[in-house]
N, C-alpha and C positions, 0 to 999 in steps of 0.2 A: 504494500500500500504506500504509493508516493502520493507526499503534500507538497505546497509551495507556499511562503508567504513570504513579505515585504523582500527582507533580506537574506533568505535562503531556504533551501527544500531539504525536504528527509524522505526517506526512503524508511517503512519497520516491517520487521520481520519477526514473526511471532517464533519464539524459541520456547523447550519444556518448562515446565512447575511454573508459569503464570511469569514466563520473562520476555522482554523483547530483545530486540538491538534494531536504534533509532542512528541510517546513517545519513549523516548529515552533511550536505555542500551548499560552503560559503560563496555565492558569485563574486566575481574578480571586482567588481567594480567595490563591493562592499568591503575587501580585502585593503583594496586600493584607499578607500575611505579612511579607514581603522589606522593604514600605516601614515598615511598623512600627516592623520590628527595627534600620533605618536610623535612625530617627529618636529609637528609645530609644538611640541608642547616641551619635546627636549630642545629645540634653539630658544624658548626662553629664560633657557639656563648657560646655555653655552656663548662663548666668548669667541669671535673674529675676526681679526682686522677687517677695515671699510664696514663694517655693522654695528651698528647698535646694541647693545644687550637686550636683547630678547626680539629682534626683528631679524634673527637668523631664517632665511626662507627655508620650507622644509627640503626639497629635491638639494638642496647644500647640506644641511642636516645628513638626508639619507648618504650622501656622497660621503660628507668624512666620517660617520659613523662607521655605515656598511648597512644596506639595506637586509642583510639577514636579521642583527644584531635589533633594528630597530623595527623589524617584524617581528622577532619572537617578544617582545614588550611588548608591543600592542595585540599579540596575541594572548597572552598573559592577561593583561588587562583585560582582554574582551571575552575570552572563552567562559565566562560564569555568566556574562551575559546570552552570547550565542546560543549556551546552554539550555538555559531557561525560553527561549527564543523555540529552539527545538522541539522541547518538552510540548510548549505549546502548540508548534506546527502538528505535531506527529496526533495528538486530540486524547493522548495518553493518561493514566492515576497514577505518577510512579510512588513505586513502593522501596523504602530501604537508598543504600549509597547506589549511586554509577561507579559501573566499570567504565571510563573513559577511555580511548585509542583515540592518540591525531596520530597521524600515519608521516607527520611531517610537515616541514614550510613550504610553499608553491612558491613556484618561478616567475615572475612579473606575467602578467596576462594571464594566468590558472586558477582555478578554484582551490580553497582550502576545504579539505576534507577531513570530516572525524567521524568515530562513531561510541554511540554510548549504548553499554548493557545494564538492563536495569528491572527490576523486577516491578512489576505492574501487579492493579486491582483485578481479581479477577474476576472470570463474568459469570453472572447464579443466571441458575437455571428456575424461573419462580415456580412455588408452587401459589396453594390459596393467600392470598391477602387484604381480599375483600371480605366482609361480614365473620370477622376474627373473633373468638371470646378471649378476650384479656384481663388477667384479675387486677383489681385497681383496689384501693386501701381505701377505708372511707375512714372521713373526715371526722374528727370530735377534738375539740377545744375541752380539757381538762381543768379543772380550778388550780388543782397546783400550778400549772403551768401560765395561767393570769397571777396568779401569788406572786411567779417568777418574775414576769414582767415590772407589777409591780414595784419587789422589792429593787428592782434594777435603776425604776424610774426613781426610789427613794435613794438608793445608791448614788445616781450622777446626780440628783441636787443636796446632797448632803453637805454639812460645813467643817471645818476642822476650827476646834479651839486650842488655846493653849491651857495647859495643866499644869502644876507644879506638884509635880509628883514623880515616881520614880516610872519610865516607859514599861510597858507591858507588850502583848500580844493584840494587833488591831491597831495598835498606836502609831503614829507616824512619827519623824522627827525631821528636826531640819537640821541638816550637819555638813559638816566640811570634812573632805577625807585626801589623805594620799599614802597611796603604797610603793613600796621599793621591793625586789628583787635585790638579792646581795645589796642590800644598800644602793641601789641607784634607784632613783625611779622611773616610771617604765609609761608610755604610750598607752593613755587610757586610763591610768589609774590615780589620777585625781579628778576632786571632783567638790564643787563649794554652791555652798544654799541648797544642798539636793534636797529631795524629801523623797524619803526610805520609809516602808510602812512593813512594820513588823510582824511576820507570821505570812506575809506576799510569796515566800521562795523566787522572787524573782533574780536577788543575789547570787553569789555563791554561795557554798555551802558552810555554812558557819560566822556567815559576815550578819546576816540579823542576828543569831543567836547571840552571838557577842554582844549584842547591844543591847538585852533585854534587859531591864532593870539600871537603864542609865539616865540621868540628870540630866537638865541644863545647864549649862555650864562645866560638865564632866568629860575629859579628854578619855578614851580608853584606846589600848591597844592591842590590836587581833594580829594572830600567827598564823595563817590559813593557805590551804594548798586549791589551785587550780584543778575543776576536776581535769584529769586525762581527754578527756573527750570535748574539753572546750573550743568551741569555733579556732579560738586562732591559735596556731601553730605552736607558736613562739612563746605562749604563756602556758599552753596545755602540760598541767601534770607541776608546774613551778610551787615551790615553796615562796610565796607574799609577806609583808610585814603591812601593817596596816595601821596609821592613825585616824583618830575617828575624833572630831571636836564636835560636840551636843549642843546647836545652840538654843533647841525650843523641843521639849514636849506636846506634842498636839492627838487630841483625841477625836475623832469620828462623831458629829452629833445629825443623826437620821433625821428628815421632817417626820411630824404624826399624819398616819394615812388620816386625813379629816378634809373637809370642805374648802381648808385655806389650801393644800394642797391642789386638789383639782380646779380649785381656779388661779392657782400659778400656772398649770399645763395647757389652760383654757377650755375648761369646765365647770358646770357650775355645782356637780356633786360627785361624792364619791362612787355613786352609783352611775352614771354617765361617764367616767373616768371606766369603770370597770368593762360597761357595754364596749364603749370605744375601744379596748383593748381586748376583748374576746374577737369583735370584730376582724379586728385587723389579723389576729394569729390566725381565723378561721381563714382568710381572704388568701392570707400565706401558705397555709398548707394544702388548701387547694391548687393553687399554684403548682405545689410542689407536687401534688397528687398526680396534678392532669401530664407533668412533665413527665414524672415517671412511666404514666400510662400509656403515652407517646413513645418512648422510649422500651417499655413492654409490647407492646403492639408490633414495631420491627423487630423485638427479637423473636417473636411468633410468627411472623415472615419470614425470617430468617432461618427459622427452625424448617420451613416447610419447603424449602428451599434448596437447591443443591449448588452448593458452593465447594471448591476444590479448596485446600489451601494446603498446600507443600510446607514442609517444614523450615526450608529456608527462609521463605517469603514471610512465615510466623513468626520465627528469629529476628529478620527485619525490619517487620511490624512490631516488635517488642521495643529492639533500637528507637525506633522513633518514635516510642511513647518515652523511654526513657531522657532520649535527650530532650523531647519536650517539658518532663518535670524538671528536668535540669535547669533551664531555662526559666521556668515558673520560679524554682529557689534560687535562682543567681539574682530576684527580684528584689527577694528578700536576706540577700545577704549572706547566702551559704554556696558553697562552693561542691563541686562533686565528692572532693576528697572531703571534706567536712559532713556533708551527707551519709556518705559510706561508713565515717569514724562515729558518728553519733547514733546511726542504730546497728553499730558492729555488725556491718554484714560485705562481703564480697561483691565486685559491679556485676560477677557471672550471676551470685545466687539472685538480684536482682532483677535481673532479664530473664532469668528462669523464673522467675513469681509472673512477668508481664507477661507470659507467652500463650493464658490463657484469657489476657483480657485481650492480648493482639488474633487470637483466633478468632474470637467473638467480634471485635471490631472489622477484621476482613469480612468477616458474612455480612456483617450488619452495613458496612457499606457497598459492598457489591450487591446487597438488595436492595438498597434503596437505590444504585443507579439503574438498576435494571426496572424499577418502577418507573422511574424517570422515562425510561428509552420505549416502555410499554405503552405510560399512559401521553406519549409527545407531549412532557411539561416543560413548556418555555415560558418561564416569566416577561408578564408584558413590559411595556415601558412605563406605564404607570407604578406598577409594582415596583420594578428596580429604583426610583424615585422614592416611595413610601419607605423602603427600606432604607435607603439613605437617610429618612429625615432625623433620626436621632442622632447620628456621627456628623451632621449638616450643623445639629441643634446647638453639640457642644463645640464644634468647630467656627459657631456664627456665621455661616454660609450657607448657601442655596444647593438642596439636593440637585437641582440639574446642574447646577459649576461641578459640583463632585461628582457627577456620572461623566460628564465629558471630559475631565481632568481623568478619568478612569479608564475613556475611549483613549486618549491623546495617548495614556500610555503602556495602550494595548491589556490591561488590565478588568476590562469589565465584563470578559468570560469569567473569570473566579468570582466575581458577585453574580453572576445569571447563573452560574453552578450552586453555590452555596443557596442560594434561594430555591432555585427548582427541587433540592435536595431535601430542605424545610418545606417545602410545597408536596411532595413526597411521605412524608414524613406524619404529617398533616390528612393527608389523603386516607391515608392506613387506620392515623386514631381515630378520622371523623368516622367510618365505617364501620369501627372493633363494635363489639358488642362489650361493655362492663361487667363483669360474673367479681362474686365476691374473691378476694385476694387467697384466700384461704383453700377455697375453689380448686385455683388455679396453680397455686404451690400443690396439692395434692394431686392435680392431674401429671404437673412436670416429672412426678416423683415416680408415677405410672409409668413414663416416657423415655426416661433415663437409659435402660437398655436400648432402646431403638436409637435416640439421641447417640450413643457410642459409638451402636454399630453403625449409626451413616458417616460419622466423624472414621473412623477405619478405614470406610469402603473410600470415601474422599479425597484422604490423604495419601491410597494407595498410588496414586502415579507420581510423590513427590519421593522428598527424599526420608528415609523411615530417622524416627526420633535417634537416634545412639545417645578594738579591744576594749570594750568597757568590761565592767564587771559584772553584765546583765546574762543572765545562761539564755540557752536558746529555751522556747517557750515547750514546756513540760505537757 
């Protein structure tokens, strides 16, 4: 199957267990382009008599460089894009790393040619996915659980006073501190005006304890070690000294659930305080209900379904959940080795944990694109706009600027994908039928044997199995 677009074609060729090899030729003229712009972009660095700095023309460039030298740079540079350029010509889901081959530079006037192997979505064979029974959890808002909110809402309007008494458990303080390592002090470990609340664990391990029972005005000093497993490197497992100067006792005072309350929150009783927050959690967990049921729904499609998925391709599906959590925690401040150190596990045993969310995710999207291709769902133009409006909303811009800034750069196939796929999605839950949760867990469990042996039969033509002082949050 050969494509063409703007600036090059591909050629794919379906290979075993769900892979292709996409190959791809660059036209000369685009070649041509790429070294150019290489090469004006190195004379604004290069120096030669009768020029100016940085108005070196590029074919002088190419001349004393060496036009290999400043094709394989601009090859460099642009191959992540051609790449992606490809993906898209070829109309491909890849799955997992590419195998890349460029086979070489081309001679003035030639195409540059590469080709990439890469493992792709595979394609299910549907079964029923209309008129589905899916179990779905029903709703109930429990009192404890308004208690919870409640007390949470007492919780963030609460005041701290000061006390002159000795600190306990609950109590906060306001202190000034600094630690040393063998006597120096270390990156992170002071710290002035803090407020430390006692009985949090949000320290390390023995820095509130130390402090229980101390004054205003009372200096103390803690001897405390780093656990091993602490984020950063260079402190994990260290022996600390620690000064600790007390300047305030302060104690936690709750408002009273009473009427003054609800009409701080803008209410006029505590009974309307309580309506409005049943409300709201019912409103939530329906929410949360219908998502799930959506999401049950395809995997009852999915179940009916005949989906191949080789083990490799599951492997690589696991990679790329993985580095995606990676990714999600590098957000927050942790690192891979620091992930790995803090729940002591192996990156293999990790991608062996994901391999059964990555099997489940291959089906689950290879059904839903084959609903897609089934039911001819193309989001209209209206639609691609709607969904734009809330990235428009927080962006202060107009959905159609963002859809054409989307066209401009060749991008607004992944939002017509991603929508038809929620369109899909959508399609399946409006249909299910609702049966009680309980239901439907007891039927799966009826299922399970057949559920393995299609998973068997499936997988038969791939390849067989063979620095503050804050801890991370508990």
């Amino acid at each position: 199957m050969a494509r063409v677009s703007a600036a090059l074609s591909t050629t794919v060729t379906e290979l075993p267990d769900s892979r292709v090899r996409v190959s791809v030729q660059v036209p000369p003229a685009e070649v041509q382009r790429r070294l150019e712009s290489k090469a004006r972009q190195l004379g604004r660095e290069m120096k030669l008599p009768g020029f100016r700095r940085g108005k070196v023309p590029p074919p002088l460039v190419i001349q004393r460089v060496g036009r290999e030298a400043v094709l394989e740079e601009a090859v460099r540079d642009t191959l992540g894009h051609w790449y992606a350029d490809a993906i898209d010509a070829a109309g491909i889901s890849p799955v997992g790393e590419p195998d890349l081959d460029l086979s070489g530079l081309p001679e003035h006037g030639a195409a540059l040619e590469f080709s990439i192997e890469i493992g792709v979505l595979p394609t299910a064979t549907l079964g029923d996915y209309r008129g589905l029974e899916v179990g779905r959890r029903e709703v109930e808002v429990s009192e404890q659980e308004v208690e919870q909110e409640i007390e949470q809402l007492r919780e963030r309007l609460a005041r701290l006073e000061a006390v002159e008494r000795p600190a306990g458990a609950g109590d906060f303080l306001v202190a000034d501190y600094l630690g040393r390592i063998e006597g120096e002090p270390f990156q992170g470990g002071e710290g002035r005006d803090q407020l430390i609340e006692l009985g949090s664990e949000r320290l390390i391990p023995g820095f509130e304890e130390g402090l229980q029972g101390a004054e205003a005005g009372q200096t103390r000093s803690l001897q405390l070690r780093f656990p091993t497993d602490y984020p950063r490197a260079e402190l994990a497992g260290k022996q600390a000294d620690f000064e600790v100067s007390v300047k305030e006792v302060k104690r936690k005072l709750l408002p009273d659930l009473d009427d003054d309350l609800a009409i701080e929150v803008g209410f006029d009783t505590v009974r309307e305080l309580r309506e409005d927050i049943r409300a709201r959690l019912r409103e939530a967990q329906e929410q949360s209900a219908q998502a799930e049921f959506r999401e049950a729904a395809i995997d009852v499609a999915a179940d009916a379904a005949q989906v191949q998925t080789p083990e490799a391709l599951v492997q690589a599906k696991a990679r790329e959940l993985w580095e995606r959590m990676l990714h999600s925690l590098s957000h927050r401040g942790i690192t891979r080795e620091a992930y790995l150190k803090i729940t002591g596990r192996a990156e293999q045993d990790v991608l062996a944990e994901l391999e059964t969310e990555a099997r489940q995710s291959l089906r689950r999207e290879a059904t839903i694109a084959a609903i897609v291709r089934a039911e001819s769902i193309e989001p209209s133009e209206q639609e691609l706009l709607e969904a734009l409006e809330p990235t428009a909303e927080r962006e202060a811009s107009e959905p159609a600027a963002l859809l054409q800034r989307l066209r401009d750069s060749g991008r607004v196939h992944e939002l017509a994908e991603d929508l038809a796929a929620r369109q899909a999605v959508e399609l399946v839950a409006a249909e299910s039928k609702p049966i009680p949760l309980e239901r439907a867990q007891a039927r799966e469990k009826l299922w399970t044997p057949q559920a393995e042996r299609r998973e068997r039969e499936e997988t038969a033509g791939g390849e067989q199995p063979s620095a503050q002082l804050w801890t991370p949050d508990r």
